[in-house]
C-alpha positions as CSV (number, residue, x, y, z in Angstrom):
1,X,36.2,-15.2,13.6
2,X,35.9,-17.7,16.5
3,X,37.2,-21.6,15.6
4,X,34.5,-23.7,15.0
5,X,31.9,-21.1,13.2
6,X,31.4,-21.1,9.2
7,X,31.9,-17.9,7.5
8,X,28.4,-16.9,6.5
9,X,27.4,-17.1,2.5
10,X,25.1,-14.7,1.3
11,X,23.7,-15.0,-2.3
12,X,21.8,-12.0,-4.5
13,X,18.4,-12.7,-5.1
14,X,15.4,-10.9,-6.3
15,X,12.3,-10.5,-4.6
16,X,9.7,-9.1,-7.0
17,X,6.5,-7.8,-4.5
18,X,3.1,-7.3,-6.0
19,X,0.4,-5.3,-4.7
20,X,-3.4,-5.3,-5.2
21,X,-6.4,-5.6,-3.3
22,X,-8.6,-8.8,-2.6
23,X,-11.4,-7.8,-4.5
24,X,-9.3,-7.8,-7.7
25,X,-10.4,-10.9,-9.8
26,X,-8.8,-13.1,-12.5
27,X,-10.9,-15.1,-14.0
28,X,-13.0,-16.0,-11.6
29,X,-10.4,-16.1,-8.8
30,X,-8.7,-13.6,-6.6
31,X,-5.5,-12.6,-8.3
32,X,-3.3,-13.0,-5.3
33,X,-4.6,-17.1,-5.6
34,X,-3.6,-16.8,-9.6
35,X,-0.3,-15.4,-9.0
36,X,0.9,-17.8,-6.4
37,X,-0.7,-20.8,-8.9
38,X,1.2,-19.5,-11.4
39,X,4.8,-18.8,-9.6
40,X,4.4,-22.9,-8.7
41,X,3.3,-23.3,-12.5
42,X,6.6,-21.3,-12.6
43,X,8.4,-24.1,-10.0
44,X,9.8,-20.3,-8.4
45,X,10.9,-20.9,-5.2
46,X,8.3,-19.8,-3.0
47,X,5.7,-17.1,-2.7
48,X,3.8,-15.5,0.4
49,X,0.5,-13.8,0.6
50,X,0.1,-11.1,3.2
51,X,-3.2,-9.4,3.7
52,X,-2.7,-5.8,5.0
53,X,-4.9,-4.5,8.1
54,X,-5.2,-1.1,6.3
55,X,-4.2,1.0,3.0
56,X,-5.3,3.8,0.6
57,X,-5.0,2.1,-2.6
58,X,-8.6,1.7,-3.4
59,X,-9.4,5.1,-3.1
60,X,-6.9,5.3,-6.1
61,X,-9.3,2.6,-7.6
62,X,-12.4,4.8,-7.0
63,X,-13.5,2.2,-5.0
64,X,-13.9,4.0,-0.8
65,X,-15.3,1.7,1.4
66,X,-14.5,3.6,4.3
67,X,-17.1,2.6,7.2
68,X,-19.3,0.7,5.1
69,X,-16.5,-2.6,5.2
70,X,-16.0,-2.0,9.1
71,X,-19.7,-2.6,10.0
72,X,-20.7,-5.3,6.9
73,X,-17.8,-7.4,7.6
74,X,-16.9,-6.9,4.0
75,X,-13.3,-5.4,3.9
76,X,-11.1,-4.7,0.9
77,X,-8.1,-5.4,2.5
78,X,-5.0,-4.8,0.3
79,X,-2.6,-7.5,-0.4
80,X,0.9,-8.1,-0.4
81,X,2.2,-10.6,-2.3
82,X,6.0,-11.7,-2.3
83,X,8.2,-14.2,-4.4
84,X,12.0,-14.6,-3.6
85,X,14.3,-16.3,-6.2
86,X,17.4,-16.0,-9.2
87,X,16.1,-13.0,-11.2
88,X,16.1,-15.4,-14.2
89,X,13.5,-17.8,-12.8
90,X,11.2,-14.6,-11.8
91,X,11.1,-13.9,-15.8
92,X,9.2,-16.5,-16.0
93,X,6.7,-15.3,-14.4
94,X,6.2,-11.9,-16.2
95,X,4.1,-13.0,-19.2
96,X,1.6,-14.0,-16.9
97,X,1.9,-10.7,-15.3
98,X,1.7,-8.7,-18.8
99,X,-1.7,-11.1,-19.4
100,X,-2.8,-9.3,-15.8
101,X,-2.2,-5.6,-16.8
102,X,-5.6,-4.3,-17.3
103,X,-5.9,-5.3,-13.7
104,X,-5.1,-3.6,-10.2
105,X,-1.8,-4.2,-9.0
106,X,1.5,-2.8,-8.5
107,X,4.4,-5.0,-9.3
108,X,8.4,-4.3,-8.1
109,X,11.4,-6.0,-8.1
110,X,14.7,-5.6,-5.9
111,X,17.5,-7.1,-5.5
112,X,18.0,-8.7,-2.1
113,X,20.6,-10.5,-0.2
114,X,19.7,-14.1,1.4
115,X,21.5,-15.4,4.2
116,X,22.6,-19.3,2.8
117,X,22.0,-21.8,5.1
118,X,22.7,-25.6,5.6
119,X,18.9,-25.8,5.1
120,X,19.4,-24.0,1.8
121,X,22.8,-25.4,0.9
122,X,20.9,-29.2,1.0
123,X,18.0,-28.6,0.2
124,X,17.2,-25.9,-2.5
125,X,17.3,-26.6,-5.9
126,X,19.0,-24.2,-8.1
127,X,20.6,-22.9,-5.4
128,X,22.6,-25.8,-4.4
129,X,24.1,-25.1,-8.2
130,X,25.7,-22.2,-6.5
131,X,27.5,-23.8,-3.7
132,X,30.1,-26.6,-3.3
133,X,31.0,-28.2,-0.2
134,X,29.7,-25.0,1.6
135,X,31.9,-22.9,0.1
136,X,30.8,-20.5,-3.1
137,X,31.5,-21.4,-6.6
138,X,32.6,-18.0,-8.2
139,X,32.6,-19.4,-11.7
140,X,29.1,-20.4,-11.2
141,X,27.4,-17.3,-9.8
142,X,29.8,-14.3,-9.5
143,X,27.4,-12.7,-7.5
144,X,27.7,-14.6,-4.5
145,X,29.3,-12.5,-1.6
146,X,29.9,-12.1,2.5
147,X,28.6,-8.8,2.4
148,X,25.2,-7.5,3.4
């Protein structure tokens, strides 16, 4: 390693991905919009919506739009929707998910490894629990490695 450049810190993290469709309602509101209300509800640290150009789930719904959305402008596009943080804090989450399940959606978890920044090391939270003076605390979080 070069003088002058930090060892990089890498922390596990999970990343639980959901995905459904934007036709699928929660009370009155696309799901995707009640999930990320309820991952802030949550205080998680942060969620992303993608919306997909094209899938195949909802002919698994029994729902084919085929042509029919390309010409009305009225698409079913599937959606992707992604939350990054301590597995812990994702628990909180899951009842709301449970209160979902007669819905359509797909929900996964992995674990991931996040690159930790001096953005993150300052700035996030529960996070900066894990790190002292840019350097891991192994008491705090075991899990905490250089590797990828």
């Amino acid at each position: 390693m070069e003088k002058g450049v930090n060892k990089m810190d890498f922390v596990k993290l999970c990343r639980l991905t959901i995905f459904t469709a934007e036709d699928v309602m929660y009370q009155d509101k696309p799901l995707y919009k009640c999930v990320i209300d309820e991952a802030r509800r949550c205080k998680l640290a942060g969620g992303t919506v993608f919306k997909a150009d094209y899938g195949f789930g909802t002919e698994i719904r029994g729902k084919e739009y085929g042509q029919i959305g390309f010409f009305t402008g009225m698409p079913n596009l599937p959606i992707i929707i992604t939350i990054v943080d301590l597995k812990e804090n994702l628990k909180r989450i899951l009842p709301f998910l449970e209160k979902c399940g007669d819905k359509h959606f797909l929900a996964v978890t992995e674990e991931v490894n996040a690159l930790v920044t001096d953005y993150i090391r300052s700035h996030a939270g529960e996070l900066k629990e894990v790190f002292v003076d840019g350097r891991h605390n192994k008491d705090k979080n075991p899990e905490v490695s250089h590797d990828l």
